[in-house]
C-alpha positions as a Markdown table, in Angstrom:
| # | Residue | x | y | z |
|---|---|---|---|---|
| 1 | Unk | 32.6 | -5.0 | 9.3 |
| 2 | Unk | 31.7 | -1.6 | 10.4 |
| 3 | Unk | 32.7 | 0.0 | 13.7 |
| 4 | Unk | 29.0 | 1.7 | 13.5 |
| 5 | Unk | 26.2 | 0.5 | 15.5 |
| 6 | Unk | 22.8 | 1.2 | 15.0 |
| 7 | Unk | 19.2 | 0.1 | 17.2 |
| 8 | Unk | 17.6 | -2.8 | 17.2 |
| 9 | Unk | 14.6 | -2.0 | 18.8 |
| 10 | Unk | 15.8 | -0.7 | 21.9 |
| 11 | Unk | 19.2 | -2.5 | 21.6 |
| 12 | Unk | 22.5 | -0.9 | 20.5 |
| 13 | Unk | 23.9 | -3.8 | 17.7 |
| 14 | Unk | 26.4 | -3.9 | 15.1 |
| 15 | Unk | 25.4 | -1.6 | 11.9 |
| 16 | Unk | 25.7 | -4.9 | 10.3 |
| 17 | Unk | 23.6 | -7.3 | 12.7 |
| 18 | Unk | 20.5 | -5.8 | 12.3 |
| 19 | Unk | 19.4 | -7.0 | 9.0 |
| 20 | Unk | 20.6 | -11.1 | 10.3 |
| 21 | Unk | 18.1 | -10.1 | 13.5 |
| 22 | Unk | 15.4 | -8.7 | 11.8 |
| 23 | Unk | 15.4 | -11.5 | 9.0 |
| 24 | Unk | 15.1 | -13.1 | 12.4 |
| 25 | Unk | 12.2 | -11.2 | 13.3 |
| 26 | Unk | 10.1 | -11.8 | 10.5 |
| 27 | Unk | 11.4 | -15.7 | 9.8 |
| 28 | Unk | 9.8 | -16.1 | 13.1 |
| 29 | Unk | 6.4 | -14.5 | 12.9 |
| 30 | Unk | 5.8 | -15.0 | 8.6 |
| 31 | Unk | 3.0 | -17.7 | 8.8 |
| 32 | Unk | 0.9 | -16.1 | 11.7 |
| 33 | Unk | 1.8 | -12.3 | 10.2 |
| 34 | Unk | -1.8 | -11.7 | 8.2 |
| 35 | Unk | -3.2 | -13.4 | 11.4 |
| 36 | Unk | -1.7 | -11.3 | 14.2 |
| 37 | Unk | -2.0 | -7.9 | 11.8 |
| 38 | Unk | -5.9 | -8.7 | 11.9 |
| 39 | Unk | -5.8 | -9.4 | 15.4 |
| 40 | Unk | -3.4 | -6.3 | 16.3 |
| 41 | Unk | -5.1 | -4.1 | 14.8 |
| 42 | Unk | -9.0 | -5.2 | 15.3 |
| 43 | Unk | -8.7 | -5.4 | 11.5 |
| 44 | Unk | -8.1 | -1.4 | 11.1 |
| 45 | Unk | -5.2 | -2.5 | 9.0 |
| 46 | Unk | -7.1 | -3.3 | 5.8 |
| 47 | Unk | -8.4 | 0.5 | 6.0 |
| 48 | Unk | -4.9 | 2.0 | 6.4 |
| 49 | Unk | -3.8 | -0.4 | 3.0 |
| 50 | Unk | -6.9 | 0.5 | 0.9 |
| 51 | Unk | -6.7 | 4.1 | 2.0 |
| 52 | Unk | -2.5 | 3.6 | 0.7 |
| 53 | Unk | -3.9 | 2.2 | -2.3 |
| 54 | Unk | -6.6 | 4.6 | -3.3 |
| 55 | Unk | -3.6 | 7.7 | -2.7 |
| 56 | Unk | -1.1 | 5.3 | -4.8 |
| 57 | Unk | -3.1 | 6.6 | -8.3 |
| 58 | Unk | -2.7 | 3.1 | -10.1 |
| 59 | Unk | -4.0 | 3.1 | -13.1 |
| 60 | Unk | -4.0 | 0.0 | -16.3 |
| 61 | Unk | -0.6 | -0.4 | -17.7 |
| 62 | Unk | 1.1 | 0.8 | -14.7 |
| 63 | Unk | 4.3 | -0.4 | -13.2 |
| 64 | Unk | 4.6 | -0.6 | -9.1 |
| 65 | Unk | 7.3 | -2.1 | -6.9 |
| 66 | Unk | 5.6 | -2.7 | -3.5 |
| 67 | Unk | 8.4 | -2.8 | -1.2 |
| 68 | Unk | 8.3 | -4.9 | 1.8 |
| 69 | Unk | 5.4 | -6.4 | 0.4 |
| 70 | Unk | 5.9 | -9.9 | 2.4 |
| 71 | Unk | 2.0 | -11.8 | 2.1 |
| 72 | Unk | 0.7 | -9.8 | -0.8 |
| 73 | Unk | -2.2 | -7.3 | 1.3 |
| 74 | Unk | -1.5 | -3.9 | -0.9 |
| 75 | Unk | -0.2 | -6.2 | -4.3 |
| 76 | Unk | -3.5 | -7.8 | -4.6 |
| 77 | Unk | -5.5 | -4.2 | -4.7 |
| 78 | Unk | -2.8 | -2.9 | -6.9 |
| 79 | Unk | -2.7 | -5.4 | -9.4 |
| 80 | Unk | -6.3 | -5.5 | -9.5 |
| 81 | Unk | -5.8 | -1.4 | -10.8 |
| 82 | Unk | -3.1 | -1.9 | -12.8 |
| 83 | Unk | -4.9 | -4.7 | -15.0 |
| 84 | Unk | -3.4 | -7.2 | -17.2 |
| 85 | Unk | -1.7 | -4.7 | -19.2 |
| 86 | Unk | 0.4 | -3.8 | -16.0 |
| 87 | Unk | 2.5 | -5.5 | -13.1 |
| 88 | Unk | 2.7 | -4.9 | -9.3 |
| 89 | Unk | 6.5 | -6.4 | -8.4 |
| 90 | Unk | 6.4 | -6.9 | -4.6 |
| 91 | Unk | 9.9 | -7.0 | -3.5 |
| 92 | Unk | 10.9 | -8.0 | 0.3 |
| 93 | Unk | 14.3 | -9.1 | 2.2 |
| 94 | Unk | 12.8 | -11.9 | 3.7 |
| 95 | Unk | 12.8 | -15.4 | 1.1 |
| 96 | Unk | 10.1 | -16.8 | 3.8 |
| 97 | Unk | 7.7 | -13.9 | 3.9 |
| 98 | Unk | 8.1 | -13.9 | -0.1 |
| 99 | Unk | 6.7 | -17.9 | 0.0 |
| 100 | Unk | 3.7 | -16.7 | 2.0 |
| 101 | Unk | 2.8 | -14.3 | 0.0 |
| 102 | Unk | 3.4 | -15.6 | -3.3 |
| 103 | Unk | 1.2 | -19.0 | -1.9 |
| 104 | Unk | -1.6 | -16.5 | -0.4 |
| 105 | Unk | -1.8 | -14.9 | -4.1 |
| 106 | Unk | -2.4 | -17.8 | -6.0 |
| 107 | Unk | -5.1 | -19.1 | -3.7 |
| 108 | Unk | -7.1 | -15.9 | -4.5 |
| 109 | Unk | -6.3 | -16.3 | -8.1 |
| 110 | Unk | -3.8 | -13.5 | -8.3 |
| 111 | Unk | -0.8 | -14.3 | -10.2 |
| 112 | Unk | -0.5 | -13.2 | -14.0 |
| 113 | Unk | 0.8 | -9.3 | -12.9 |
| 114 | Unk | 2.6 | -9.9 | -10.1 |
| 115 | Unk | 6.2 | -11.1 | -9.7 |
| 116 | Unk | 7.7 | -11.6 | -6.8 |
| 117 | Unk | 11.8 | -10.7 | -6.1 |
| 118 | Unk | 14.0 | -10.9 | -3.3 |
| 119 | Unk | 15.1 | -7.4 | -3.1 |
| 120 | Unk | 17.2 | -5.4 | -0.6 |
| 121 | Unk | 15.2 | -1.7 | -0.3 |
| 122 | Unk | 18.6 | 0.4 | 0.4 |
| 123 | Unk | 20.1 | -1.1 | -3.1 |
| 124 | Unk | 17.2 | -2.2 | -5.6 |
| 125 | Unk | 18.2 | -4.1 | -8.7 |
| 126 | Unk | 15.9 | -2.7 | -10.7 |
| 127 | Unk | 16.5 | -0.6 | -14.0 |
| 128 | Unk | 16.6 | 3.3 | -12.9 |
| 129 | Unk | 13.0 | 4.9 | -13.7 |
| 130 | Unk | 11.2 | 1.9 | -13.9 |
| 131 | Unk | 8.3 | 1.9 | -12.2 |
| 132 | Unk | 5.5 | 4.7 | -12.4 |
| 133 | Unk | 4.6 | 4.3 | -8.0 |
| 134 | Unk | 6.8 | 2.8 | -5.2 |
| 135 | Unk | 4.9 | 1.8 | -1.7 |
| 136 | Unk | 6.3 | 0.3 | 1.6 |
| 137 | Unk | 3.8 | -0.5 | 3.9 |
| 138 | Unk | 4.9 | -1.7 | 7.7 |
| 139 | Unk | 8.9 | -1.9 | 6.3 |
| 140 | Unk | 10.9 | 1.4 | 6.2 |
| 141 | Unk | 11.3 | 1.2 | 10.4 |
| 142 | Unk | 12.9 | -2.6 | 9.5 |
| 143 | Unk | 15.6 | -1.1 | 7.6 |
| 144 | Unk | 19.0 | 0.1 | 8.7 |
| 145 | Unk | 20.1 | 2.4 | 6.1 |
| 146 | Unk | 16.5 | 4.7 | 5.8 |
| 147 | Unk | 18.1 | 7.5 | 4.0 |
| 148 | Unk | 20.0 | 5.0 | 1.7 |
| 149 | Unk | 17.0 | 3.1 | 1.3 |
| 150 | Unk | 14.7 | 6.4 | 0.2 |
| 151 | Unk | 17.5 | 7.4 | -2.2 |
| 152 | Unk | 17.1 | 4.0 | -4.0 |
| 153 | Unk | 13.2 | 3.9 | -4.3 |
| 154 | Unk | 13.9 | 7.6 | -5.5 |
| 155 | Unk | 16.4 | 6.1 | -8.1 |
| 156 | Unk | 13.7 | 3.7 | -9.3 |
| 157 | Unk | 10.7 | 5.6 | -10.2 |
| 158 | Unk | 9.6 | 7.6 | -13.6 |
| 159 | Unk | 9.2 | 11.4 | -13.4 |
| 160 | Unk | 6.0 | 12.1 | -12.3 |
| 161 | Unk | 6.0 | 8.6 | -10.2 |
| 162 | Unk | 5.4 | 8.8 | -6.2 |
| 163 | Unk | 6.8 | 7.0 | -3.1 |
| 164 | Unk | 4.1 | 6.3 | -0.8 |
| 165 | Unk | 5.2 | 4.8 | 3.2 |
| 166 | Unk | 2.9 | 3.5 | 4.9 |
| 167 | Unk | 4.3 | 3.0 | 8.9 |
| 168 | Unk | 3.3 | 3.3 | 12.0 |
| 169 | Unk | 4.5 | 6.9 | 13.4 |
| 170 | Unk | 3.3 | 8.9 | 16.7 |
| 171 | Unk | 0.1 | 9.4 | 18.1 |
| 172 | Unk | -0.5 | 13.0 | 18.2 |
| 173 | Unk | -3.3 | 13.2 | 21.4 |
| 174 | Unk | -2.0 | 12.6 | 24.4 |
| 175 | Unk | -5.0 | 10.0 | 26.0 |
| 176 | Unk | -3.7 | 8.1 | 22.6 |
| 177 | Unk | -0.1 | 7.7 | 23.4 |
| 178 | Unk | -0.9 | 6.3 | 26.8 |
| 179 | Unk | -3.4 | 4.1 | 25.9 |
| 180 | Unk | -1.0 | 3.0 | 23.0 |
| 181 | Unk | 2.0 | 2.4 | 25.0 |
| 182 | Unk | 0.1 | 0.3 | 27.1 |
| 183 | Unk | -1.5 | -2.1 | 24.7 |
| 184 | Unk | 2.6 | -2.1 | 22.9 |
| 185 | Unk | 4.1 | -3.3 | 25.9 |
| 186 | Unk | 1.8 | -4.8 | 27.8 |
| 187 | Unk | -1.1 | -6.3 | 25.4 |
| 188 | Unk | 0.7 | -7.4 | 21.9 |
| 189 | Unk | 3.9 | -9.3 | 23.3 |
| 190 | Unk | 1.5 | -11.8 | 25.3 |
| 191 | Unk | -0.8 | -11.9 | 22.5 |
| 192 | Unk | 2.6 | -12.6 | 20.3 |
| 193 | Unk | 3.1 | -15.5 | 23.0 |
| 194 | Unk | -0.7 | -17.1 | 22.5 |
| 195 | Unk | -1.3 | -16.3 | 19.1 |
| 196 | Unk | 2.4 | -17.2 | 17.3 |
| 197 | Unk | 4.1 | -18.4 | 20.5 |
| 198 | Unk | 6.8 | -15.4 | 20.0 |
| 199 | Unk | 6.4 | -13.0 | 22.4 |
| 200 | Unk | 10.0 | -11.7 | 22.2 |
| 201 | Unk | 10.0 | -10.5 | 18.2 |
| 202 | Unk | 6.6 | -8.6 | 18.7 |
| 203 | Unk | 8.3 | -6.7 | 21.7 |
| 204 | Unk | 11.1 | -6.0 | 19.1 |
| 205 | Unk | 7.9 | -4.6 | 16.5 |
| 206 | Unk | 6.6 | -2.5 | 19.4 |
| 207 | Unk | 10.3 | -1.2 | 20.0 |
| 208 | Unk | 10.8 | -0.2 | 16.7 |
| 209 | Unk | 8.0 | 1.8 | 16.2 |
| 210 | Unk | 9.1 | 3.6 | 19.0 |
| 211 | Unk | 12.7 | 4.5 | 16.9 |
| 212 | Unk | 11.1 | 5.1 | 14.0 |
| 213 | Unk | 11.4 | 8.4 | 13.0 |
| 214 | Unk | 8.1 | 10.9 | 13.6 |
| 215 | Unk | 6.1 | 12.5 | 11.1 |
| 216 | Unk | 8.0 | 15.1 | 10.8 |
| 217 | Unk | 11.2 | 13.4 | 10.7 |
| 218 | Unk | 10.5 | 11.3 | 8.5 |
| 219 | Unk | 9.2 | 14.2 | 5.8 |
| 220 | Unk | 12.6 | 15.8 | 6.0 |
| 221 | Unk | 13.9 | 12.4 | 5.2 |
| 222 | Unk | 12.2 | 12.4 | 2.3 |
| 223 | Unk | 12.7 | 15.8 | 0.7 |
| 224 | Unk | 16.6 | 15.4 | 1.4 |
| 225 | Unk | 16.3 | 11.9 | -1.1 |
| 226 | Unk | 15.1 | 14.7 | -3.6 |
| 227 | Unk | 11.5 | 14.0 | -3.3 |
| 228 | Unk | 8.9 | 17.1 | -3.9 |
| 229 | Unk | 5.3 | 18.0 | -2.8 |
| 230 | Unk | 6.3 | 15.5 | 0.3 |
| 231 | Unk | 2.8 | 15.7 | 2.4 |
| 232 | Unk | 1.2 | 13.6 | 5.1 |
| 233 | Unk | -1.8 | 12.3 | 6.1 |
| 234 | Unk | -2.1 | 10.8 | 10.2 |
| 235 | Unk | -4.7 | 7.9 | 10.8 |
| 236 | Unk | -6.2 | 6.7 | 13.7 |
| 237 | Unk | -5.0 | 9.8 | 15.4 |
| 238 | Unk | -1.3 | 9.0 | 13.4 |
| 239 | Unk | -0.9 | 5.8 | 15.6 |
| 240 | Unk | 0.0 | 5.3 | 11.8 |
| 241 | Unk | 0.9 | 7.9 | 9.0 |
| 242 | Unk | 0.9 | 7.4 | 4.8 |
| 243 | Unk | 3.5 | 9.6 | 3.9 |
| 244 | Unk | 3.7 | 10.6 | -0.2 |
| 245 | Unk | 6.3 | 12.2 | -2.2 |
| 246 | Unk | 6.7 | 12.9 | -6.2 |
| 247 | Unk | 9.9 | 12.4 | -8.4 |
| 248 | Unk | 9.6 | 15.1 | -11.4 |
């Protein structure tokens, strides 16, 4: 045990808890997840994905490790771009989100390129330059160790290969954040309550979001894991944020 403590959410917890609680998190919520995001987000979601996915430069024969990839949503556009001749590995913490998505992908007939590994993102246990494109959409704020975590996807890729994070971030207009904070705290735990009868761990997604470091932040992060021509782009006025970086 460690004598560190880090948030969860808006909690204070043990360095070490916050992994068991958010395995908690997402144990809770994994067969109503691709529901609520559609629901959440009025469907915007599948536009932030395929905008990640046309930025992620996939091309046949490619390699990608799609971290925190849980029920499949960016693997199935990336292994339809990375062809036969390729493979998407969509690695997440969570054994349970893992079954959903690897059930969801072979009802839509997606199965030959992609594998599917339990995988911890700040310690990866994959070959160093492996894969040509890391992504991690809706993850990085779930994990403890974020500069640990950056370091390893860093360790993973090929030069010339790119990280792409996908995450929610902060709205940068003012009406925005209000009308934001309000749906977050108000709007999404009671639908959490109707929809997957869980108010409490979609608080804990709003929270989080809220700890997650900004825009900004989160670019520093990334250059000081050693990764170059680090750049940005805000959507829905950066209520969400894809984030790139390069490894040369």
């Amino acid at each position: 045990m460690t004598d560190k403590t880090t948030h969860f959410g808006y909690q204070q917890v043990d360095w070490d808890e916050k992994q068991q609680r958010v395995a908690g998190v997402f144990d809770s919520v994994a067969e109503n997840y691709d529901l609520m995001n559609d629901v959440m987000s009025l469907g915007i979601h599948r536009l932030w994905k395929r905008f990640a996915i046309e930025q992620s430069g996939a091309r046949p024969g490619q390699r990608i490790l799609d971290l925190a990839g849980g029920t499949g949503d960016l693997a199935v556009g990336l292994a339809r771009r990375v062809g036969a001749e390729g493979c998407v590995v969509v690695g997440d913490i969570n054994a349970r989100m893992l079954n959903v998505g690897c059930a969801r992908l072979l009802d839509q007939g997606v199965s030959g390129n992609v594998e599917f590994v339990q995988a911890n993102a700040e310690a990866l246990p994959f070959p160093a330059g492996g894969f040509d494109c890391v992504t991690i959409a809706f993850g990085l704020r779930n994990v403890t160790d974020k500069a640990k975590a950056l370091a390893s996807m860093y360790q993973v890729l090929k030069p010339g290969g790119r990280l792409l994070v996908l995450e929610f971030s902060q709205p940068v207009f003012a009406g925005v954040k209000r009308a934001y904070d309000l749906y977050s705290f108000k709007v999404l735990p009671l639908m959490g309550r109707l929809i997957a009868g869980d108010a409490d761990s979609y608080r804990y997604l709003a929270e989080s979001i809220r700890m997650h470091p900004d825009q900004h932040k989160l670019l520093h992060m990334m250059r000081a894991a050693g990764f170059e021509d680090c750049d940005y782009h805000n959507l829905s006025g950066g209520i969400v944020a894809l984030h790139r970086g390069f490894r040369y």
